[in-house]
MMTF fields as JSON, N, C-alpha, C and O atoms, coordinates in Angstrom:
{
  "mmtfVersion": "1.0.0",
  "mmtfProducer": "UNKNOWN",
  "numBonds": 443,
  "numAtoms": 444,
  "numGroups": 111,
  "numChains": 1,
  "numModels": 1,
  "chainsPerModel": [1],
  "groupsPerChain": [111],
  "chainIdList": ["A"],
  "bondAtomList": [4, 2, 8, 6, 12, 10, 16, 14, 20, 18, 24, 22, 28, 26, 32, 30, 36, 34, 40, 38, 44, 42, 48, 46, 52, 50, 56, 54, 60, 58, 64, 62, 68, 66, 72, 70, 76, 74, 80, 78, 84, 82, 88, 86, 92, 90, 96, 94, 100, 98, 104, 102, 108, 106, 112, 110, 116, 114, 120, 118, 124, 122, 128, 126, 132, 130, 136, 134, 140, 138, 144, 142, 148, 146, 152, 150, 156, 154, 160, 158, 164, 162, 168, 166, 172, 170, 176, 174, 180, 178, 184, 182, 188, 186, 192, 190, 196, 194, 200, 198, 204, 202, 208, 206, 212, 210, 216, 214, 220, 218, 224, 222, 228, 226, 232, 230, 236, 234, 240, 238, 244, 242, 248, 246, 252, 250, 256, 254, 260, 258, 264, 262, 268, 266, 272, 270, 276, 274, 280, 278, 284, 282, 288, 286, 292, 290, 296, 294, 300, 298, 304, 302, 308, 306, 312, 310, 316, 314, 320, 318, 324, 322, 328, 326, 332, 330, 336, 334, 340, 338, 344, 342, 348, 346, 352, 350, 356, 354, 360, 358, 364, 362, 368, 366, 372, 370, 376, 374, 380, 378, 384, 382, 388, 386, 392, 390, 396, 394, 400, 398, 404, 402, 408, 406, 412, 410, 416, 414, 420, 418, 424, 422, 428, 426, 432, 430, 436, 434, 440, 438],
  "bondOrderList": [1, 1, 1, 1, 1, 1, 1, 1, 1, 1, 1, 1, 1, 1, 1, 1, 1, 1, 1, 1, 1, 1, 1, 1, 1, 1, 1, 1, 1, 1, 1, 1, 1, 1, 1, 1, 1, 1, 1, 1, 1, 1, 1, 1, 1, 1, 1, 1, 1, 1, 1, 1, 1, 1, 1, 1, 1, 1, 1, 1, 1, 1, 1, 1, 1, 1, 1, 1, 1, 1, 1, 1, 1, 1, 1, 1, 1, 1, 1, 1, 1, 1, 1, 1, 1, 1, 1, 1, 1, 1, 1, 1, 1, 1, 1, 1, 1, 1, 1, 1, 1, 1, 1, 1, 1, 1, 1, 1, 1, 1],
  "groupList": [{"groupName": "UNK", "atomNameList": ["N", "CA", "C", "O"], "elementList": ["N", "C", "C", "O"], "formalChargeList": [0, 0, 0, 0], "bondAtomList": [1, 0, 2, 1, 3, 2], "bondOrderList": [1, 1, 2], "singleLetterCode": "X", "chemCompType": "L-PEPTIDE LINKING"}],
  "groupTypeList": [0, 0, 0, 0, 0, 0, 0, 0, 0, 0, 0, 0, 0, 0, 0, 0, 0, 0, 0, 0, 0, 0, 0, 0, 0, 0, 0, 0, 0, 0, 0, 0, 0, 0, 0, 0, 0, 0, 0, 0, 0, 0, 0, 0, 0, 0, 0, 0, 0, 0, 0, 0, 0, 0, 0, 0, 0, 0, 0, 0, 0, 0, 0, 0, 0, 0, 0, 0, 0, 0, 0, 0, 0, 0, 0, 0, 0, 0, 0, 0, 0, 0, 0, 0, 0, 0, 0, 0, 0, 0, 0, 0, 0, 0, 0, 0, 0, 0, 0, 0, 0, 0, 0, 0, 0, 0, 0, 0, 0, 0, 0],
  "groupIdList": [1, 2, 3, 4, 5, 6, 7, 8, 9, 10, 11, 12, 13, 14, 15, 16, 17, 18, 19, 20, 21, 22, 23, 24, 25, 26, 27, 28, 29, 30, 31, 32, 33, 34, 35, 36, 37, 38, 39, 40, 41, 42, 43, 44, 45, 46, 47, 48, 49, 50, 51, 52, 53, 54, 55, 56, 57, 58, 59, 60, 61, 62, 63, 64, 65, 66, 67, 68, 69, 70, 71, 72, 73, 74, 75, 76, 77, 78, 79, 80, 81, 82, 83, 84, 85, 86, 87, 88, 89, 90, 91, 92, 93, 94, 95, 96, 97, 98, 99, 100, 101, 102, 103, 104, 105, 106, 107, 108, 109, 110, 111],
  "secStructList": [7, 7, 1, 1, 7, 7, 7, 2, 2, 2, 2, 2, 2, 2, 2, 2, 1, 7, 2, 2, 2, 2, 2, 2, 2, 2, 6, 6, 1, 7, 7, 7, 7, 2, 2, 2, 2, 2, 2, 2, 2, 2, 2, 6, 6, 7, 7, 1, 2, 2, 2, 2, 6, 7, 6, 6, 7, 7, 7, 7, 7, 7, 6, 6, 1, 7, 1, 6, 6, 2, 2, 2, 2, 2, 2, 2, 2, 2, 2, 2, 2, 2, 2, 2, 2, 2, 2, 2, 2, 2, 2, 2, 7, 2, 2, 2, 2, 6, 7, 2, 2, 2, 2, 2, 2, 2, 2, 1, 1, 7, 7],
  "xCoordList": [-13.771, -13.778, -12.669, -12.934, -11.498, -10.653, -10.162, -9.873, -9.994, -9.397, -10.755, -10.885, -11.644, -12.841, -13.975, -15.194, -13.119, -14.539, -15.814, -16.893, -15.705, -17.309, -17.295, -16.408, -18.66, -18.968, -19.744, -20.555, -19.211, -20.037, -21.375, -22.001, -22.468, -23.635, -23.955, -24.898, -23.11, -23.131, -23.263, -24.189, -22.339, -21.895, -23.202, -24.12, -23.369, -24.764, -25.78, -26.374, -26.125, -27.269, -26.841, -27.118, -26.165, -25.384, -25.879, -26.928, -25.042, -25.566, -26.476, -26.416, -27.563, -28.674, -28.516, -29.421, -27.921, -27.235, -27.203, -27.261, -27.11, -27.633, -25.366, -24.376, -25.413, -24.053, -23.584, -22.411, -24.316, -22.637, -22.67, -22.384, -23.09, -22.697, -21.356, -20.342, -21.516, -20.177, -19.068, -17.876, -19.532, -18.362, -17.987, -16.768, -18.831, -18.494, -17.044, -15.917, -17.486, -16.349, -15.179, -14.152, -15.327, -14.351, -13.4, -12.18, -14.447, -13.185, -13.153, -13.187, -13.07, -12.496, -13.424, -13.318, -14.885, -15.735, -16.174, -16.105, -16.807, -17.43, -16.667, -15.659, -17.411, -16.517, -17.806, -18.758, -17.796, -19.183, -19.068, -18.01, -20.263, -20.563, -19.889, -19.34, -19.963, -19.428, -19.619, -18.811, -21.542, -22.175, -21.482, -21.132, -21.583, -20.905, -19.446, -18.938, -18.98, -17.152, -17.141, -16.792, -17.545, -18.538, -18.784, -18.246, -19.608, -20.303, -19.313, -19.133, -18.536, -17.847, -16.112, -15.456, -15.813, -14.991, -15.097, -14.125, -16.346, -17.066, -17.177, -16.706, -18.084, -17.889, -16.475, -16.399, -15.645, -14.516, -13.619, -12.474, -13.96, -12.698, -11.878, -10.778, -11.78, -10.823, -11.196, -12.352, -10.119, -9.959, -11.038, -11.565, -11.718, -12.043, -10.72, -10.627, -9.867, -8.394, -8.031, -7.68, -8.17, -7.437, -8.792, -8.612, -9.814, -10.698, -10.484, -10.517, -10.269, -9.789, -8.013, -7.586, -7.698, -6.112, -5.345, -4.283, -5.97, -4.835, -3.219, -3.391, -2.694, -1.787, -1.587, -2.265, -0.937, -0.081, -0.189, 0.24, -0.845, -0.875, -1.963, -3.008, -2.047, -2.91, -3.365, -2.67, -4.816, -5.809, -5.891, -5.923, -5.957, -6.45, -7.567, -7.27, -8.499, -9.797, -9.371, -9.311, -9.105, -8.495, -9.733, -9.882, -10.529, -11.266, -12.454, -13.183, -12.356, -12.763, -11.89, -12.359, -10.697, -9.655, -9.748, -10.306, -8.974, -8.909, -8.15, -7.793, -7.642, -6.184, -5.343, -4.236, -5.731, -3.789, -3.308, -2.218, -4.931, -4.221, -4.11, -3.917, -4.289, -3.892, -2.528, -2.078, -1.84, -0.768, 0.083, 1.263, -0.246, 0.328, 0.869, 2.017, -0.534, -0.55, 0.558, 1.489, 0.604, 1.432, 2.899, 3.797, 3.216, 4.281, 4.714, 5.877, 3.946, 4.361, 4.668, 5.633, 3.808, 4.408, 5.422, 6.118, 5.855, 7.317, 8.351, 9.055, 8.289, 8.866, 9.323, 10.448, 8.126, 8.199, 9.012, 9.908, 8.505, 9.067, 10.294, 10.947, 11.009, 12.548, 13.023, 14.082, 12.115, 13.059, 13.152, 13.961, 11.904, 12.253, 13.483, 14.046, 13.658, 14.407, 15.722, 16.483, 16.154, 17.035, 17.456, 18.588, 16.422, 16.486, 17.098, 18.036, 16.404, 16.957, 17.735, 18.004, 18.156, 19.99, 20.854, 21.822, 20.265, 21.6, 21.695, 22.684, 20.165, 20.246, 21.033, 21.846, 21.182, 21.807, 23.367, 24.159, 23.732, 25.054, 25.796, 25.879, 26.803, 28.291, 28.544, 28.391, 28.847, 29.856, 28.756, 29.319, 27.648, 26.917, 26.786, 26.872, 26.544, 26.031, 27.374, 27.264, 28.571, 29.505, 29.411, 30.034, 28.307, 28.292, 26.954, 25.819, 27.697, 26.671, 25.967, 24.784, 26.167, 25.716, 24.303, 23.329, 24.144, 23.56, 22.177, 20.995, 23.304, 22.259, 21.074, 19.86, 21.624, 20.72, 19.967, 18.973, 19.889, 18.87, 18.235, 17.192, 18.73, 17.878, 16.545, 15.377, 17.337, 16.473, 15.44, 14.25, 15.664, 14.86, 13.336, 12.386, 13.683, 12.063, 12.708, 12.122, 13.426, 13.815, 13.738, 13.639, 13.845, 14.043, 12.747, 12.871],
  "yCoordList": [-4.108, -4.769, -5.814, -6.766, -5.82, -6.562, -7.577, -7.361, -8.638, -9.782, -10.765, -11.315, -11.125, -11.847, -10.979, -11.139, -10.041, -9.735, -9.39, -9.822, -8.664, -8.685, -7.301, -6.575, -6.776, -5.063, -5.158, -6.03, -3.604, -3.414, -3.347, -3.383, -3.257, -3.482, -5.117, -5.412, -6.036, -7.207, -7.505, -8.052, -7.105, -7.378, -6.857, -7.653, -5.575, -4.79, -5.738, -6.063, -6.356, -7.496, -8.192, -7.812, -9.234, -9.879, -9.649, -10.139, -8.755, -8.054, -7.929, -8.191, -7.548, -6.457, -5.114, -4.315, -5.003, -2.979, -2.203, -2.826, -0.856, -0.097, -0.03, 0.058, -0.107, -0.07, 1.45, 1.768, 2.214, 3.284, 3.426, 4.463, 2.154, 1.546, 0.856, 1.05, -0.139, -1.095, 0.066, -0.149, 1.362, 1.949, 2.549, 2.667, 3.131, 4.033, 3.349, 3.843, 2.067, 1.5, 1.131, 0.922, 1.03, 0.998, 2.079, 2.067, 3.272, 4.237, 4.794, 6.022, 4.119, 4.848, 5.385, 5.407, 6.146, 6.72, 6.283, 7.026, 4.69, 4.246, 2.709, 2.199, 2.252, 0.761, -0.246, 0.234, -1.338, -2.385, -2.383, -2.168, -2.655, -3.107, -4.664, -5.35, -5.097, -6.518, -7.622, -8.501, -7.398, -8.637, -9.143, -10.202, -7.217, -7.301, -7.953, -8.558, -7.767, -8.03, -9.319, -9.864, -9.932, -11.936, -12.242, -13.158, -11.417, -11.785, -11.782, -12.735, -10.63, -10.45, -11.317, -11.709, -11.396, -12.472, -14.01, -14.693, -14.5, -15.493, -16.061, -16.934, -14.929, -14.23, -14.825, -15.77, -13.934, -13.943, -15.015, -15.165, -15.729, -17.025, -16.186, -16.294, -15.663, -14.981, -14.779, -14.936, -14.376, -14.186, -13.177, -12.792, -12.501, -11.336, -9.997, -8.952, -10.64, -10.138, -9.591, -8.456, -10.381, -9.81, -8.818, -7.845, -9.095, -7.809, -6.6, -5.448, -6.908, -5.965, -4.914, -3.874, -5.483, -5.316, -5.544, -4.978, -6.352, -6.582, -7.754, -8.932, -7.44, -8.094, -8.624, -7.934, -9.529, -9.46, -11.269, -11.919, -11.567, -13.184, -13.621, -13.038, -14.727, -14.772, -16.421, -17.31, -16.49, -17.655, -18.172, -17.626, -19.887, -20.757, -21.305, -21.446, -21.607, -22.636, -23.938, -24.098, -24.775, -26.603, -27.306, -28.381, -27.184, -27.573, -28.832, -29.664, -28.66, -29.591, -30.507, -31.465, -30.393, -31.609, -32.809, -32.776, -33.962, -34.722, -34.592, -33.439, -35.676, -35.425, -35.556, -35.087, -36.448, -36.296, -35.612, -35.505, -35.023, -33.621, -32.337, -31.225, -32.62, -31.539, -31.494, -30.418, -32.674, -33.203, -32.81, -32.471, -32.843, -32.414, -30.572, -30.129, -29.799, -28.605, -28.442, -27.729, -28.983, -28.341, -28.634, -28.146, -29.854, -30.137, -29.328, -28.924, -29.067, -27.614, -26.354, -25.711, -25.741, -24.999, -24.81, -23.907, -26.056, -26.144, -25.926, -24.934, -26.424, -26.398, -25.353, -25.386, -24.062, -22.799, -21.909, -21.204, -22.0, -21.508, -21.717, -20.742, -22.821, -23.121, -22.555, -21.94, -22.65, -22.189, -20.378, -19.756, -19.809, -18.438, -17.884, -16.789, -19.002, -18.205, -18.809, -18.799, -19.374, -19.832, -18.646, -18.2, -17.999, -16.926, -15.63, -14.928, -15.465, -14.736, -14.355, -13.226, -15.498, -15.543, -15.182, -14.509, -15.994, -15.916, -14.243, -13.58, -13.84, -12.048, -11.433, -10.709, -11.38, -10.965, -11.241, -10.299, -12.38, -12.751, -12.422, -13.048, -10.918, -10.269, -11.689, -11.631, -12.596, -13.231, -14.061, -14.678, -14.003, -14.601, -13.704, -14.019, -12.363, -11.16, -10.926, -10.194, -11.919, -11.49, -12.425, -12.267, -13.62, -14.096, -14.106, -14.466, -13.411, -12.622, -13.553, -13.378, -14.698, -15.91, -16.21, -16.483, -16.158, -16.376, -15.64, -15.971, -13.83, -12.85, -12.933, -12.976, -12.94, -13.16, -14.021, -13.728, -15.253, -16.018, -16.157, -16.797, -15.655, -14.722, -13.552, -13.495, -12.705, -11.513, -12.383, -12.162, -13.076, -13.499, -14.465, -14.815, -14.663, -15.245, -16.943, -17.718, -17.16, -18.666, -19.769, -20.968, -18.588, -19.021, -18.769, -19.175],
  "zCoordList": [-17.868, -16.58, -16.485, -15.751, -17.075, -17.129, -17.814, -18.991, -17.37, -18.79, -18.663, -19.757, -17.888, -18.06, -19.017, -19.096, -19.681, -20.777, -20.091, -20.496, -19.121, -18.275, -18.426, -17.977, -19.304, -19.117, -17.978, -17.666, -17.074, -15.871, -16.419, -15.36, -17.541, -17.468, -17.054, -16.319, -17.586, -16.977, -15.426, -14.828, -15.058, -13.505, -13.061, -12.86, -12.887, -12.105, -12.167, -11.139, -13.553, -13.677, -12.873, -11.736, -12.938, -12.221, -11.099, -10.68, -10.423, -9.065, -8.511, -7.309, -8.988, -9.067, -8.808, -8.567, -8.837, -8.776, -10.268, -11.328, -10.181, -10.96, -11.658, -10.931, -12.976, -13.611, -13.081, -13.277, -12.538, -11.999, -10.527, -9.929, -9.907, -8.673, -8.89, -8.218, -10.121, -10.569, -10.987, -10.77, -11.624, -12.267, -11.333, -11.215, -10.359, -8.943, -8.476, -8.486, -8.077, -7.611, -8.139, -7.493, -9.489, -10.655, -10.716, -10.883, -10.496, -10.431, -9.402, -9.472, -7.936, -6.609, -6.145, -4.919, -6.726, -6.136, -4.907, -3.927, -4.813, -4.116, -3.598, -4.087, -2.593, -2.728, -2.335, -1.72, -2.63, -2.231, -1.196, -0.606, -0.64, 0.584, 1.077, 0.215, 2.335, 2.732, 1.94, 1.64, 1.425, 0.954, -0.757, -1.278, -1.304, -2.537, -2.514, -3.458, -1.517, -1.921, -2.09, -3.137, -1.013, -0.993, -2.476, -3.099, -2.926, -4.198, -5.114, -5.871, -5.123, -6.283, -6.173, -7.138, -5.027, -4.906, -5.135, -5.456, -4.945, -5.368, -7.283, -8.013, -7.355, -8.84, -9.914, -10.699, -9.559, -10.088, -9.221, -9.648, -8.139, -8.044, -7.199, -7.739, -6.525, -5.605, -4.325, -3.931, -3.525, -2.342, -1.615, -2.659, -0.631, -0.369, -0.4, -1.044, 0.596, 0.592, -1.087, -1.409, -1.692, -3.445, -3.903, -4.635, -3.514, -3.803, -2.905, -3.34, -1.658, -0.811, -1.058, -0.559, -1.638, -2.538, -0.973, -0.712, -0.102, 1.612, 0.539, 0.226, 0.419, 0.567, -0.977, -1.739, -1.571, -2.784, -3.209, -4.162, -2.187, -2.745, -3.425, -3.135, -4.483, -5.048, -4.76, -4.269, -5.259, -5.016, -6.072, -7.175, -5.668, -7.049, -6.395, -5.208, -6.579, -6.301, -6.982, -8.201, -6.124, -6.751, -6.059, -6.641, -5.228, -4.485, -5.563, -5.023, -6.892, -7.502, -8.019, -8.633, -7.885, -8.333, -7.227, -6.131, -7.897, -7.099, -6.147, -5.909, -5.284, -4.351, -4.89, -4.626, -6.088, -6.533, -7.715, -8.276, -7.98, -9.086, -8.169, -8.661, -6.345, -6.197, -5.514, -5.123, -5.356, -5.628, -7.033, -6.938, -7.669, -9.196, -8.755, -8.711, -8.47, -8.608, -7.716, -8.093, -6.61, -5.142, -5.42, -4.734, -6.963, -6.439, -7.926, -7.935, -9.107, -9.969, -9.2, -9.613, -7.822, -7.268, -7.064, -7.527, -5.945, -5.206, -6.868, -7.057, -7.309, -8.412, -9.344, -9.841, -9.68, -9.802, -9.022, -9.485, -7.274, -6.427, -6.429, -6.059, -6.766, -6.452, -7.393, -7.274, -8.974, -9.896, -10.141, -10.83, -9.227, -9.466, -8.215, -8.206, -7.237, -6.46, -6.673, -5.706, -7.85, -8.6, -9.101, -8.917, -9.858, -10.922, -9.983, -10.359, -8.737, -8.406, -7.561, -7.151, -7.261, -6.941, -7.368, -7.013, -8.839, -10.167, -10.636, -10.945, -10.548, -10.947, -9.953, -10.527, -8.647, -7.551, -7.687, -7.654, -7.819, -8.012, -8.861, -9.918, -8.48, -9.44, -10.539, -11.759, -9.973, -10.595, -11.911, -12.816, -11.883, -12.867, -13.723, -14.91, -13.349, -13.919, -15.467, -16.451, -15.066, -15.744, -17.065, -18.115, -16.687, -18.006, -18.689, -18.377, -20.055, -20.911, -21.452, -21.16, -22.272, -22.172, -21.406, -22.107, -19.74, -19.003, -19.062, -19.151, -18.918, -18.824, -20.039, -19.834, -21.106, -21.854, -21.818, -22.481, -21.244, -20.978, -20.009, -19.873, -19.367, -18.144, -18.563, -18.179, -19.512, -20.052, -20.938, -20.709, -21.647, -22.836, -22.449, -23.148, -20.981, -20.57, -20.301, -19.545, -20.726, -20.884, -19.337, -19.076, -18.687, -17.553, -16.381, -15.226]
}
């Protein structure tokens, strides 16, 4: 069931549903109902949307931090954000591409 270590006999308890209701949906057979998607988005900390697979953005729940650790988080964002579209400028750009130097630290995660 993914990287939270949860066997669908878990979840179904969880649930109250029978485990090849959970696997049904696991493998495409079937899909939850409204109440389940609630539950299981709940569950796992996510969006309905990211259970729904609508769209590509992802959810944090900060809603227990303070204001100014959620200040912290927003301004690590901006921060990420600038530096990946740093990254991929520099990947786009002929004239960077020419130093090998770079590329490699580009490739190696460093960045």
């Amino acid at each position: 069931m993914g990287q939270n270590e949860l066997t669908q006999s878990s979840l179904a308890k969880r649930l109250q549903i029978s485990r090849s209701a959970v696997n049904a949906w696991e493998m495409g057979i079937s899909v939850p109902s409204t109440q389940y998607i609630v539950e299981l988005a709940d569950y796992f900390n996510v969006s309905t949307d990211y259970i729904l697979e609508i769209g590509n953005d992802e959810t944090v729940n900060i809603s227990f931090l303070t204001e100014s650790e959620k200040e912290i988080v927003y301004r690590l964002l901006k921060y990420f954000k600038k530096c990946h579209h740093l990254t991929e400028t520099i990947k786009a750009d002929p004239a960077f591409q020419a130093n090998e130097d770079l590329t490699e630290i580009l490739n190696s995660g460093e960045i």
